[in-house]
N, CA and C atoms of all chains as a GROMACS GRO file, in nm:
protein
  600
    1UNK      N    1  12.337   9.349   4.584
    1UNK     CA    2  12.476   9.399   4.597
    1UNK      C    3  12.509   9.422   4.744
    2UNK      N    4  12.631   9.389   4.791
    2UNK     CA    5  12.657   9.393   4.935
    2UNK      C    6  12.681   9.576   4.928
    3UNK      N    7  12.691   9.580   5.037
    3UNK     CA    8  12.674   9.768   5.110
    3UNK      C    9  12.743   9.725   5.223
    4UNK      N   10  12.803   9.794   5.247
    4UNK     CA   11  12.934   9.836   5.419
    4UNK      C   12  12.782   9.802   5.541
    5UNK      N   13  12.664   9.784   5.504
    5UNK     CA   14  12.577   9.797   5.609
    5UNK      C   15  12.498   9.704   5.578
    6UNK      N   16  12.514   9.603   5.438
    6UNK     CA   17  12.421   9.476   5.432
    6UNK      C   18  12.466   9.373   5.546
    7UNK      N   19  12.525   9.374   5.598
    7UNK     CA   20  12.578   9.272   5.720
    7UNK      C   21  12.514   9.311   5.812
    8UNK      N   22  12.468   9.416   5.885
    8UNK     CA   23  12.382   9.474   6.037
    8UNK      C   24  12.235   9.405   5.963
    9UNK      N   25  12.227   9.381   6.095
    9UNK     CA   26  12.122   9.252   6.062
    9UNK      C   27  11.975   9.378   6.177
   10UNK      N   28  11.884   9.359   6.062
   10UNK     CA   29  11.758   9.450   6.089
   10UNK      C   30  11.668   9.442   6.249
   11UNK      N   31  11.733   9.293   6.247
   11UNK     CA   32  11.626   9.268   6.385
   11UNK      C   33  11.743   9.308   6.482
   12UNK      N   34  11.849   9.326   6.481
   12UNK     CA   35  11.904   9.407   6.584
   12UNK      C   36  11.926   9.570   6.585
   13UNK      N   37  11.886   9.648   6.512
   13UNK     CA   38  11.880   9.754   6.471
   13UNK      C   39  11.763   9.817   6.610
   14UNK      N   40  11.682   9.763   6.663
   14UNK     CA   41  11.627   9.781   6.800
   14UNK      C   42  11.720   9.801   6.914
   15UNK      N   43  11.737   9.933   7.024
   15UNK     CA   44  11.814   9.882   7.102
   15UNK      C   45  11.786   9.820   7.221
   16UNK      N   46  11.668   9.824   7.214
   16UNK     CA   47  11.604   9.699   7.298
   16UNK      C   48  11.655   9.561   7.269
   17UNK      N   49  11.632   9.494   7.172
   17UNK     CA   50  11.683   9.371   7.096
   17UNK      C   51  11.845   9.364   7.106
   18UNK      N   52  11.875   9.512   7.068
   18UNK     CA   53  12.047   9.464   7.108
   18UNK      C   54  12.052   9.446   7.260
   19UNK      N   55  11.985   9.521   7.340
   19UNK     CA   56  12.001   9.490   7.477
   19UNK      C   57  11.975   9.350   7.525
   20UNK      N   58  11.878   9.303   7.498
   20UNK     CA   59  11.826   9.173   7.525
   20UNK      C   60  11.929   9.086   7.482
   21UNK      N   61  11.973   9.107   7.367
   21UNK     CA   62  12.090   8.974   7.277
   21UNK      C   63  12.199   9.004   7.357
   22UNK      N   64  12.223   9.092   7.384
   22UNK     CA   65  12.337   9.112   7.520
   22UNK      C   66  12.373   9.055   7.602
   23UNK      N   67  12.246   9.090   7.737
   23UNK     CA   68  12.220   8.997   7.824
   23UNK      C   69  12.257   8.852   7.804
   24UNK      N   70  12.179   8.795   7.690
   24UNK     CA   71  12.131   8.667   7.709
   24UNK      C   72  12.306   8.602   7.640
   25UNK      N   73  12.382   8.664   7.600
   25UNK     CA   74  12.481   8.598   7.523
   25UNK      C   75  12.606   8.602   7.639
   26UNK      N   76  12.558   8.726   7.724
   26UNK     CA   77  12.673   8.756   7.837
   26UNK      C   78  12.592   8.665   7.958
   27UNK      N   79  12.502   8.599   7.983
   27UNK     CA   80  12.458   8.534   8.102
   27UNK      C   81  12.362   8.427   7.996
   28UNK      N   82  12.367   8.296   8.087
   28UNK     CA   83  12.322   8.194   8.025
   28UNK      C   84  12.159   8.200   8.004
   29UNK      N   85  12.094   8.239   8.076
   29UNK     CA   86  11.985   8.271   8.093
   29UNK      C   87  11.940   8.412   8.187
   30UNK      N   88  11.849   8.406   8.116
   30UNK     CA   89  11.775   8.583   8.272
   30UNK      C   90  11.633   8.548   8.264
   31UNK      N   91  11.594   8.609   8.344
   31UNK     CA   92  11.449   8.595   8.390
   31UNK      C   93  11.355   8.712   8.328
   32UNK      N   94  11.242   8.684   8.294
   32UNK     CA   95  11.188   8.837   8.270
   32UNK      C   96  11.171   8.944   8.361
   33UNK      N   97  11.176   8.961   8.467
   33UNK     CA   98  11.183   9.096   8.550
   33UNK      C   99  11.348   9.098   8.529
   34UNK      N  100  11.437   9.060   8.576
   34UNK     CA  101  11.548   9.092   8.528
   34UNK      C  102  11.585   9.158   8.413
   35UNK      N  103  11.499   9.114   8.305
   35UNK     CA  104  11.555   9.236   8.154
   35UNK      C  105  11.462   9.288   8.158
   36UNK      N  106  11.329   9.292   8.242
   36UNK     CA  107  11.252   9.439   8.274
   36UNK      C  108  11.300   9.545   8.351
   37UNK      N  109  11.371   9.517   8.460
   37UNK     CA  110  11.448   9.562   8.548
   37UNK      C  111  11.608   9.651   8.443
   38UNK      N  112  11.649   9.578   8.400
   38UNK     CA  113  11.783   9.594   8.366
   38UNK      C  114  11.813   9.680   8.231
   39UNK      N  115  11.659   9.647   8.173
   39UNK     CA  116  11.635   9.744   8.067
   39UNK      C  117  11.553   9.830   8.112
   40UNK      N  118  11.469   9.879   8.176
   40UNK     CA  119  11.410   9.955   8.208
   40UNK      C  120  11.303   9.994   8.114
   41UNK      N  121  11.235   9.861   8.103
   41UNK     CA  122  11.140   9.892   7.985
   41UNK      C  123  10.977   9.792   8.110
   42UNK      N  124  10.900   9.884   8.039
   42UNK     CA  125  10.779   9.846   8.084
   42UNK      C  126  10.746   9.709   8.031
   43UNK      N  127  10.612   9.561   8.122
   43UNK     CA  128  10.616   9.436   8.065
   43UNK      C  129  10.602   9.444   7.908
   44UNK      N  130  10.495   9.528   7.911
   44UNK     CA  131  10.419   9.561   7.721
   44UNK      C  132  10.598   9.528   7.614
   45UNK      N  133  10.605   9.607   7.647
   45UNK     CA  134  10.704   9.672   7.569
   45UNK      C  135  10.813   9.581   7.584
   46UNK      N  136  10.880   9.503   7.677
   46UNK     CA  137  10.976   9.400   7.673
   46UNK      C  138  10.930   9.296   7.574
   47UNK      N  139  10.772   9.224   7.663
   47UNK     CA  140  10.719   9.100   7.603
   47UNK      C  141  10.707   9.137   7.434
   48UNK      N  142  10.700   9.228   7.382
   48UNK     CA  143  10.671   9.247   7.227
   48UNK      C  144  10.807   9.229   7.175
   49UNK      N  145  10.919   9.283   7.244
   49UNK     CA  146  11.034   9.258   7.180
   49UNK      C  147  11.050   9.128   7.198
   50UNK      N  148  11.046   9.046   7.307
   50UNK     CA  149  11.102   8.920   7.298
   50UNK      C  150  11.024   8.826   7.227
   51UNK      N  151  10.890   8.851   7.192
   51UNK     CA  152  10.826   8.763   7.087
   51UNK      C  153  10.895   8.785   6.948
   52UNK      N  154  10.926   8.907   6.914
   52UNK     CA  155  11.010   8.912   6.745
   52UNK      C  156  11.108   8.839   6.745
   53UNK      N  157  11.198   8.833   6.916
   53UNK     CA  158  11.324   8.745   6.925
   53UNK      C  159  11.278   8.604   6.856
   54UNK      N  160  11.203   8.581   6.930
   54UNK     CA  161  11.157   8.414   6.971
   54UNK      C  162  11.086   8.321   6.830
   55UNK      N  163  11.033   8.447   6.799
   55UNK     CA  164  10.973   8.420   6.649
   55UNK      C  165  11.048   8.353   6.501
   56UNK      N  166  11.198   8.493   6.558
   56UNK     CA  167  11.260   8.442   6.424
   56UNK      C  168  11.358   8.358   6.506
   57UNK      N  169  11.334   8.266   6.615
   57UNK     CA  170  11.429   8.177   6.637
   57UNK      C  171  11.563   8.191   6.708
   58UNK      N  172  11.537   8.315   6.749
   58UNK     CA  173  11.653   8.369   6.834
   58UNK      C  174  11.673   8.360   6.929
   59UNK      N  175  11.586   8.362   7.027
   59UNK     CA  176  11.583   8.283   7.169
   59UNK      C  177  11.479   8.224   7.233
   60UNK      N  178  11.495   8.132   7.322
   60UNK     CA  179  11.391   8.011   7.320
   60UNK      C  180  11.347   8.076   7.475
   61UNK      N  181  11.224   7.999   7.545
   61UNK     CA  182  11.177   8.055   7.685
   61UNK      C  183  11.112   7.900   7.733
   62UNK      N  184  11.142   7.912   7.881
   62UNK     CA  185  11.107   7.809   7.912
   62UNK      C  186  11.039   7.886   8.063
   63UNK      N  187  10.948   7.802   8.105
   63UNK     CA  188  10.858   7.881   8.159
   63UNK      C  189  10.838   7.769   8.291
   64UNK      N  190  10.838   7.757   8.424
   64UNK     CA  191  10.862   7.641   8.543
   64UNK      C  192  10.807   7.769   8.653
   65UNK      N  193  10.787   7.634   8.730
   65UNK     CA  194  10.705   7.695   8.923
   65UNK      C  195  10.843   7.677   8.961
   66UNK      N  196  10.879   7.745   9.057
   66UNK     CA  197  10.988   7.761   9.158
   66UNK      C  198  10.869   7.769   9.287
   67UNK      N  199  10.843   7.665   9.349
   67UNK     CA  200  10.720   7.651   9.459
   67UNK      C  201  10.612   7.696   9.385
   68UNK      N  202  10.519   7.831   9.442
   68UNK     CA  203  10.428   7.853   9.368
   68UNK      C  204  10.438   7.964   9.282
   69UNK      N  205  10.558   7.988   9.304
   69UNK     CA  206  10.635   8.137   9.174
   69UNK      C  207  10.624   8.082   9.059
   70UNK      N  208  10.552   8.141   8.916
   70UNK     CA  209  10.595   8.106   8.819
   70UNK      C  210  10.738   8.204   8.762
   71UNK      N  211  10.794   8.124   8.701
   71UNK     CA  212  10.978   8.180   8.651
   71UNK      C  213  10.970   8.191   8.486
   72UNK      N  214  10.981   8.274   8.428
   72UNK     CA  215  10.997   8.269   8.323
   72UNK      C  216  11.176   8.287   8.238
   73UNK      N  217  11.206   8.227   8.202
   73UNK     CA  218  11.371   8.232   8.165
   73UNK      C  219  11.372   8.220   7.982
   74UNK      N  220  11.458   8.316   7.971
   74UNK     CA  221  11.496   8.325   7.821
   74UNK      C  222  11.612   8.287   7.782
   75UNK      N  223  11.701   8.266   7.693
   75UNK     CA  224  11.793   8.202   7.660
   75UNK      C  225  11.814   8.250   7.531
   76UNK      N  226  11.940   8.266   7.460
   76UNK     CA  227  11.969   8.276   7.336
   76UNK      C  228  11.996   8.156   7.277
   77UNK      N  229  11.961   8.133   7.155
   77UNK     CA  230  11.933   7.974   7.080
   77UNK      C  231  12.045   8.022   6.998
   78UNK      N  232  12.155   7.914   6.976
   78UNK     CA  233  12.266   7.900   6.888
   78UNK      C  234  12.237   7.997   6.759
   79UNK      N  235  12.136   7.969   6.717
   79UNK     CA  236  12.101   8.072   6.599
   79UNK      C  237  12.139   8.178   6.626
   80UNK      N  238  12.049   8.233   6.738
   80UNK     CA  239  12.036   8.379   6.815
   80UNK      C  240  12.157   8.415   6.806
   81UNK      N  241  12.261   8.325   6.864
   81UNK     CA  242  12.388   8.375   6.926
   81UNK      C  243  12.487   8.403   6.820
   82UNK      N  244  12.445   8.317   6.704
   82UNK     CA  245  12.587   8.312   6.608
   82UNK      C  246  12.546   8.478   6.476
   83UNK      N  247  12.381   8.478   6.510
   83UNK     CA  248  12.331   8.611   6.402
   83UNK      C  249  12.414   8.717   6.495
   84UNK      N  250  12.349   8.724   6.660
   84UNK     CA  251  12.449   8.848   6.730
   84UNK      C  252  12.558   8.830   6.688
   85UNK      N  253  12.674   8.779   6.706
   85UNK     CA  254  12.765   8.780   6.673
   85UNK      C  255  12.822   8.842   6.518
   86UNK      N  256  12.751   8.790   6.449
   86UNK     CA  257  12.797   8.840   6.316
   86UNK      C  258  12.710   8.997   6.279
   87UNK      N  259  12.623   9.022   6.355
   87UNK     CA  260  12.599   9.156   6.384
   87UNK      C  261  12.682   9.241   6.422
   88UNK      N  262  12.770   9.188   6.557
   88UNK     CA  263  12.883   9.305   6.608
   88UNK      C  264  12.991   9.289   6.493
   89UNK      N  265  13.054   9.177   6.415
   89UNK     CA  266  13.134   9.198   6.374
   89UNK      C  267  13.110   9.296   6.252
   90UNK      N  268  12.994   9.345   6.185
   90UNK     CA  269  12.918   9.377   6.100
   90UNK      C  270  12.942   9.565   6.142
   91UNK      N  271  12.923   9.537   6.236
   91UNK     CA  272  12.938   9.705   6.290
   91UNK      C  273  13.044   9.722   6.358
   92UNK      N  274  13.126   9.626   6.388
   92UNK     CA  275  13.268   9.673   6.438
   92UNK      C  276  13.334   9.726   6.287
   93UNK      N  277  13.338   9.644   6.203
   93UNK     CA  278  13.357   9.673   6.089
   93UNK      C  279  13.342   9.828   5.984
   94UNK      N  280  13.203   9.806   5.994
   94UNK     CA  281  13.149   9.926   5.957
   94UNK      C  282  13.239  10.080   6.072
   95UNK      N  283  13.224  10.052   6.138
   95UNK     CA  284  13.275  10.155   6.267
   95UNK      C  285  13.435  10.157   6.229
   96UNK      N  286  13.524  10.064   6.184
   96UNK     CA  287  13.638  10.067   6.174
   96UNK      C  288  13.665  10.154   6.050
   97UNK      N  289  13.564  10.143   5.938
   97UNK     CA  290  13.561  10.207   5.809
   97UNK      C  291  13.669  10.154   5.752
   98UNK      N  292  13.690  10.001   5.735
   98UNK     CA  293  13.802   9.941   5.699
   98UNK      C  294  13.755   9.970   5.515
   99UNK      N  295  13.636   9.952   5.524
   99UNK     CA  296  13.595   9.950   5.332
   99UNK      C  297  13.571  10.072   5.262
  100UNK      N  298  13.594  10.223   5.289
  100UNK     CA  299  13.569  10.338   5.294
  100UNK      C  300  13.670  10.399   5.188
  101UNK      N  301  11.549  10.704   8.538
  101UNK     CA  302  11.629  10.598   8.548
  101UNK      C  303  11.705  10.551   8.473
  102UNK      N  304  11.817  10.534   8.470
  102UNK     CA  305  11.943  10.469   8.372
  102UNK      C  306  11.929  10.321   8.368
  103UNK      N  307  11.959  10.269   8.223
  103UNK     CA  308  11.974  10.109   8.197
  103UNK      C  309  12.106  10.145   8.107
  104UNK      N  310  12.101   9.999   8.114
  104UNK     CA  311  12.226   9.999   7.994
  104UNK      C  312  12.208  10.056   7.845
  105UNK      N  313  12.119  10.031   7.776
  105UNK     CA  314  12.052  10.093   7.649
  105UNK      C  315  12.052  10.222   7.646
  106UNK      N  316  12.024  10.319   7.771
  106UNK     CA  317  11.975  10.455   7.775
  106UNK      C  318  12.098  10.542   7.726
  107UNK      N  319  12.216  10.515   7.719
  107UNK     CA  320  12.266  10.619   7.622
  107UNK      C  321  12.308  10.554   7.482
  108UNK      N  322  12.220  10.480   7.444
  108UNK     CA  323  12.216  10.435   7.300
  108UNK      C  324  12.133  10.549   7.199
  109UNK      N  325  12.168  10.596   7.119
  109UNK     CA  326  12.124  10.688   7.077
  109UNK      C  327  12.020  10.670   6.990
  110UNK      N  328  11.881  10.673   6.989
  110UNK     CA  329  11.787  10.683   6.895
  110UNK      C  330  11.807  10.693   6.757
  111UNK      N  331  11.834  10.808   6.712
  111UNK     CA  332  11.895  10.831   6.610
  111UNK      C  333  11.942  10.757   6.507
  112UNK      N  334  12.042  10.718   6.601
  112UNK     CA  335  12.117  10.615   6.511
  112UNK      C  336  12.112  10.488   6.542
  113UNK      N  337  11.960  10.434   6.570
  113UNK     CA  338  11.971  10.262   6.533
  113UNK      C  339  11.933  10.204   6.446
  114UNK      N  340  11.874  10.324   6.341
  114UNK     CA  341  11.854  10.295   6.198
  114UNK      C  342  12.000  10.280   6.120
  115UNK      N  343  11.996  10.180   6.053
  115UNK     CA  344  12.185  10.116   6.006
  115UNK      C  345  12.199  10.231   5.880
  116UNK      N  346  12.104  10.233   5.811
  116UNK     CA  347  12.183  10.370   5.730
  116UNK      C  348  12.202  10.495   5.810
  117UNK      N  349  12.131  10.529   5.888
  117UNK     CA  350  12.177  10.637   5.969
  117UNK      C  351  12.332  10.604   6.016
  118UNK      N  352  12.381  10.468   6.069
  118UNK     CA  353  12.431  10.459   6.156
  118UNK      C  354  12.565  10.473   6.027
  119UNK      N  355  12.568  10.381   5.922
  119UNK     CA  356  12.656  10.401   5.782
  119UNK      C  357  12.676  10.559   5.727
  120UNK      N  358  12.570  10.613   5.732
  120UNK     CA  359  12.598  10.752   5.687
  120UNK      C  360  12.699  10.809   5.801
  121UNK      N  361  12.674  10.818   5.920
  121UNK     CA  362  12.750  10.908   6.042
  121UNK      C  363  12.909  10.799   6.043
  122UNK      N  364  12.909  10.655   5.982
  122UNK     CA  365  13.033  10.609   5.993
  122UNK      C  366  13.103  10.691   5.908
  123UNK      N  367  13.070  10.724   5.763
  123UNK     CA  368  13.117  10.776   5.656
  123UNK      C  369  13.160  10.863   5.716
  124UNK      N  370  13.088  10.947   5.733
  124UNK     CA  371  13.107  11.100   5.736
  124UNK      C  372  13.236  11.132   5.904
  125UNK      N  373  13.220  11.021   5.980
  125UNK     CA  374  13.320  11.064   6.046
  125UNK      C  375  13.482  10.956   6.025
  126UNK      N  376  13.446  10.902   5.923
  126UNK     CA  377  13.573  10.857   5.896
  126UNK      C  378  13.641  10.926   5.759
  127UNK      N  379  13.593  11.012   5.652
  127UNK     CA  380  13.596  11.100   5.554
  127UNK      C  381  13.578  11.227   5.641
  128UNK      N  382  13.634  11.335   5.562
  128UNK     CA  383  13.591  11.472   5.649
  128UNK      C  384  13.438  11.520   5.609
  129UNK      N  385  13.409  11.458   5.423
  129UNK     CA  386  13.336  11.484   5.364
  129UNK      C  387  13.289  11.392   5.261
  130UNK      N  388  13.159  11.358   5.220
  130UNK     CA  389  13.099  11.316   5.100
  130UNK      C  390  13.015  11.322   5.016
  131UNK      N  391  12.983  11.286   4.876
  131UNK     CA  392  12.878  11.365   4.794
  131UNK      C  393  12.754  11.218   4.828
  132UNK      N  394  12.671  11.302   4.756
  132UNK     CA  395  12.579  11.250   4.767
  132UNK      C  396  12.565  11.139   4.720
  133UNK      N  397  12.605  11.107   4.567
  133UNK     CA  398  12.572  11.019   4.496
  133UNK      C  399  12.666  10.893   4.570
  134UNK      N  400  12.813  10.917   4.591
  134UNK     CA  401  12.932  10.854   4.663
  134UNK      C  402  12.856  10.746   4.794
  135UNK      N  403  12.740  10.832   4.857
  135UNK     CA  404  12.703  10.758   5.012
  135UNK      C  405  12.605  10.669   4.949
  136UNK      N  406  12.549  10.708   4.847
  136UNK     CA  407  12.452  10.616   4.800
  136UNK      C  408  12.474  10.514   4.738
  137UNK      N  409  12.592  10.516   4.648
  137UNK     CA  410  12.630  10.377   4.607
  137UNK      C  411  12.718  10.278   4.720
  138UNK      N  412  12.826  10.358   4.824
  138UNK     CA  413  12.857  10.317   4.923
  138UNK      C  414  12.767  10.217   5.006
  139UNK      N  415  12.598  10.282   5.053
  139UNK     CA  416  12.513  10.206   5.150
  139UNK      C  417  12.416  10.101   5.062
  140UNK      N  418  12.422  10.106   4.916
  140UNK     CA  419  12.306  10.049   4.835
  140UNK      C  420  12.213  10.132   4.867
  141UNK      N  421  12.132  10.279   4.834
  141UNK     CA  422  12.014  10.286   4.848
  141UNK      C  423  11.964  10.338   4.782
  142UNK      N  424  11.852  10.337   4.747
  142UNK     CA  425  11.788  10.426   4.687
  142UNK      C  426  11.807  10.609   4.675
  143UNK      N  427  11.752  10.662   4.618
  143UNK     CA  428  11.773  10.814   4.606
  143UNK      C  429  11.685  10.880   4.708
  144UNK      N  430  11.589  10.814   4.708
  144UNK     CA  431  11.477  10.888   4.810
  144UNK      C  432  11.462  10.812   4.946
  145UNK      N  433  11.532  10.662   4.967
  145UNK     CA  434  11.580  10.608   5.091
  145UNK      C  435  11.670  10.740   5.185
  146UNK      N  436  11.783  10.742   5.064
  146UNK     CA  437  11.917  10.807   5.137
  146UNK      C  438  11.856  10.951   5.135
  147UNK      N  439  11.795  11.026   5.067
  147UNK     CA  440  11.798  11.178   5.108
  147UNK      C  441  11.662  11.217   5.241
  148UNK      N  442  11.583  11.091   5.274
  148UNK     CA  443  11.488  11.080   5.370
  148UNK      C  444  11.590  11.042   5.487
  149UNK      N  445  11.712  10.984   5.475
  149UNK     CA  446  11.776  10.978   5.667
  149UNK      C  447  11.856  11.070   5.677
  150UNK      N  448  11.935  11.110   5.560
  150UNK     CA  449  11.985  11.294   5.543
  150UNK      C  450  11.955  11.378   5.603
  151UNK      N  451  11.786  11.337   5.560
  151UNK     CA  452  11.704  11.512   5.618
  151UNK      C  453  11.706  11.520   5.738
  152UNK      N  454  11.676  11.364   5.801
  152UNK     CA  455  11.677  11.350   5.952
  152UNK      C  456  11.764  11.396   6.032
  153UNK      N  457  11.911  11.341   5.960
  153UNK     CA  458  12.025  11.354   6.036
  153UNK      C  459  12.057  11.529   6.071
  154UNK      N  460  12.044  11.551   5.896
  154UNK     CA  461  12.010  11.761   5.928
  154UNK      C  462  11.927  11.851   5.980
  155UNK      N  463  11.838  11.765   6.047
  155UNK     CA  464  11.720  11.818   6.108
  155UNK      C  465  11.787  11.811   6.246
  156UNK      N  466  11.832  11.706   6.273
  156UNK     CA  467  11.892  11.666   6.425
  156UNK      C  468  11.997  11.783   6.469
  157UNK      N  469  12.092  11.859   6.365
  157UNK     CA  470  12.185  11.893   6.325
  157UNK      C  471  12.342  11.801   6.350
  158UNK      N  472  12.278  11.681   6.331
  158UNK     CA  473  12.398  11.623   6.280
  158UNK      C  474  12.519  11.656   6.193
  159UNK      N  475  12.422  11.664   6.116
  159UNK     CA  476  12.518  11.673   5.934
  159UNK      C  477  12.471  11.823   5.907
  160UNK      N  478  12.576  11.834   5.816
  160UNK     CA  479  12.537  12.000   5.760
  160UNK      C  480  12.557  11.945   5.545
  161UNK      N  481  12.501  12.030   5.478
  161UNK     CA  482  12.490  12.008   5.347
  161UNK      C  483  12.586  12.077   5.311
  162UNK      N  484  12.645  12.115   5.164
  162UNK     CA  485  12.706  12.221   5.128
  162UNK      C  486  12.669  12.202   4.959
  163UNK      N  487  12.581  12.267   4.903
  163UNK     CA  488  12.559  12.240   4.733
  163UNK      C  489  12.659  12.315   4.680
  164UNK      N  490  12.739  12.285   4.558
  164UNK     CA  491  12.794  12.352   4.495
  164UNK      C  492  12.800  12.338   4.354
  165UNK      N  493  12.870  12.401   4.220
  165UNK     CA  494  12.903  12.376   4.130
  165UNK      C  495  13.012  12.346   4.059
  166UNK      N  496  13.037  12.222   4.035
  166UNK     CA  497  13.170  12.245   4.010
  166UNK      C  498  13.154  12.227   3.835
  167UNK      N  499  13.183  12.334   3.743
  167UNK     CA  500  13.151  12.360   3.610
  167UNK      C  501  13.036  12.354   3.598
  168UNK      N  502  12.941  12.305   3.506
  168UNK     CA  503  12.802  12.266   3.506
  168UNK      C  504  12.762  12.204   3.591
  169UNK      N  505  12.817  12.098   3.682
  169UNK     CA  506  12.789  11.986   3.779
  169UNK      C  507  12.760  12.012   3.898
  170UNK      N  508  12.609  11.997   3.951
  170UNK     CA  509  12.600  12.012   4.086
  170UNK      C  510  12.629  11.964   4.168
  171UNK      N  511  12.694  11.940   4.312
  171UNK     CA  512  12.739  11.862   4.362
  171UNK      C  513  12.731  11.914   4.505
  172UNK      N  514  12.669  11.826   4.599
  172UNK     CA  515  12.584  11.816   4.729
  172UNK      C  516  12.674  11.732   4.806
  173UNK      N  517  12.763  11.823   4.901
  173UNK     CA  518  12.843  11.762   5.012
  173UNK      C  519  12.807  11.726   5.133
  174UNK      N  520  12.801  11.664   5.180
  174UNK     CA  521  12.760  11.635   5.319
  174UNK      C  522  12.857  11.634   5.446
  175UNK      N  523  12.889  11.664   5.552
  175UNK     CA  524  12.972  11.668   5.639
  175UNK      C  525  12.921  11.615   5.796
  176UNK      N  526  12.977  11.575   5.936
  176UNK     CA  527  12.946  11.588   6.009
  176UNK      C  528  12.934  11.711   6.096
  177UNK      N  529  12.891  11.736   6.170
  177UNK     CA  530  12.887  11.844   6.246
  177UNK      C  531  12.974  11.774   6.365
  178UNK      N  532  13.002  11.912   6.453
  178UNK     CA  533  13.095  11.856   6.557
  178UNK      C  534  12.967  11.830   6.698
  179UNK      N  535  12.882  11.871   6.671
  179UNK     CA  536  12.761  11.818   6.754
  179UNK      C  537  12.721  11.629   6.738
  180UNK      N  538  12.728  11.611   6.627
  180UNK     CA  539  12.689  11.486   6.499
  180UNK      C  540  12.817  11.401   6.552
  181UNK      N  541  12.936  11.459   6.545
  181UNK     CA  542  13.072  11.313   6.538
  181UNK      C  543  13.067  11.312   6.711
  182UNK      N  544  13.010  11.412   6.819
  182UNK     CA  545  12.981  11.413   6.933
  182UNK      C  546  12.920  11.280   6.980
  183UNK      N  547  12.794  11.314   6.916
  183UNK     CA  548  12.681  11.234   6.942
  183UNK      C  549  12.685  11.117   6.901
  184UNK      N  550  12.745  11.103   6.810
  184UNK     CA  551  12.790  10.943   6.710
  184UNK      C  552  12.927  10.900   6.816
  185UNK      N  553  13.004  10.949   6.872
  185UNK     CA  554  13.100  10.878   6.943
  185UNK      C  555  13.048  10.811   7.079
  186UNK      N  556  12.949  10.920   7.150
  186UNK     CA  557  12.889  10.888   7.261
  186UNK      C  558  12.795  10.770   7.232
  187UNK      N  559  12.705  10.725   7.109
  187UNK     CA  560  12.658  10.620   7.097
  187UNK      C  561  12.720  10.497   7.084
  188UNK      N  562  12.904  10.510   7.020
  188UNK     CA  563  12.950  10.440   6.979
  188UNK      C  564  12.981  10.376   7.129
  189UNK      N  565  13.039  10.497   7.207
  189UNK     CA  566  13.069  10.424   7.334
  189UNK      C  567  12.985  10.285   7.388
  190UNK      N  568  12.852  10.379   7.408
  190UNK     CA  569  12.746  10.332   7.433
  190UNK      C  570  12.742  10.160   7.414
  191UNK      N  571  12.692  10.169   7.293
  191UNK     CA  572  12.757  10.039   7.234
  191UNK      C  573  12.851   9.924   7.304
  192UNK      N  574  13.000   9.987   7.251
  192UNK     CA  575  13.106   9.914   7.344
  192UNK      C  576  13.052   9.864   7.438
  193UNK      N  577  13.017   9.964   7.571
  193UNK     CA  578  12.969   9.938   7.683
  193UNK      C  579  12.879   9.788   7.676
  194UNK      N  580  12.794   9.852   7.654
  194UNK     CA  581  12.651   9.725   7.624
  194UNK      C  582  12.726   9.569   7.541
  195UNK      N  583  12.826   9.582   7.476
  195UNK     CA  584  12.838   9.488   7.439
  195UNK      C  585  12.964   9.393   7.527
  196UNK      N  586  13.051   9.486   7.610
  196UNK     CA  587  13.102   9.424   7.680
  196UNK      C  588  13.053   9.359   7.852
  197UNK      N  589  12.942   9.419   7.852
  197UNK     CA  590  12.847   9.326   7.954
  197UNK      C  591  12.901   9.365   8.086
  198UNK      N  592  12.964   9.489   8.059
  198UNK     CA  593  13.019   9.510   8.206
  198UNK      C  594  12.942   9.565   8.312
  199UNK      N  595  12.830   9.587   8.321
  199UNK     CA  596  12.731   9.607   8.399
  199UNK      C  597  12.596   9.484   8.445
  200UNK      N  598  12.620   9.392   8.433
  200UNK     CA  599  12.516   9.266   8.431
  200UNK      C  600  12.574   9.242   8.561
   0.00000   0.00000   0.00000
């Protein structure tokens, strides 16, 4: 049975994860010190969130030398982008209490 | 240190938490049974993020009788529709990317 809250989708219920789906939907890509930096989350603790991302297909990583720097860059995968999306509309919704 | 996430409120990134505090600040008031068929949950789902929320002092209870019928109101607190607006902000914020 649908619920005013079966639409908020579980893997964004993190606000880490919402932070990250943020980023990556408002900028084409970021780097990992950048959403270590920007989230203010320790490596542990980023890299675990972005593997649940990556896992269920939500955003992809591509990993290149910039000289002898390795770069790590994340990206939101169409999937990623279209679940965020129907996440905010899910809780704009809910927040509007249009079904109440 | 401040990130964008950091005034996202703990609390409420659990989605029934976040459905219960919509209710309750878009109603002045609701019963028990009412939030539960509202969110889909169980009996012992919904009175386990309750307790939380009344522990937090979010929400305040009010049991009463009305004839034989017991009946368990729930309300926000003005601490609770505080704290639920400041997350809501929160939110906004983070989702309009205006800090990247």
């Amino acid at each position: 049975m649908d619920s005013i809250i079966s639409n908020i989708n579980k893997f964004f219920e993190s606000r880490v994860r919402l932070g990250i789906m943020s980023v990556l939907t408002v900028q084409s890509k970021a780097e990992f010190n950048h959403l270590k930096e920007i989230l203010n989350l320790t490596d542990g603790n980023l890299a675990s969130h972005l593997r649940v991302l990556e896992s269920r297909g939500y955003i992809s990583v591509n990993k290149k030398f910039e000289g002898r720097k390795p770069k790590t860059n994340y990206f939101a995968t169409n999937e990623g982008k279209n679940a965020f999306q129907e996440h905010l509309n899910a809780l704009e919704e809910l927040i509007k209490g249009q079904k109440f």
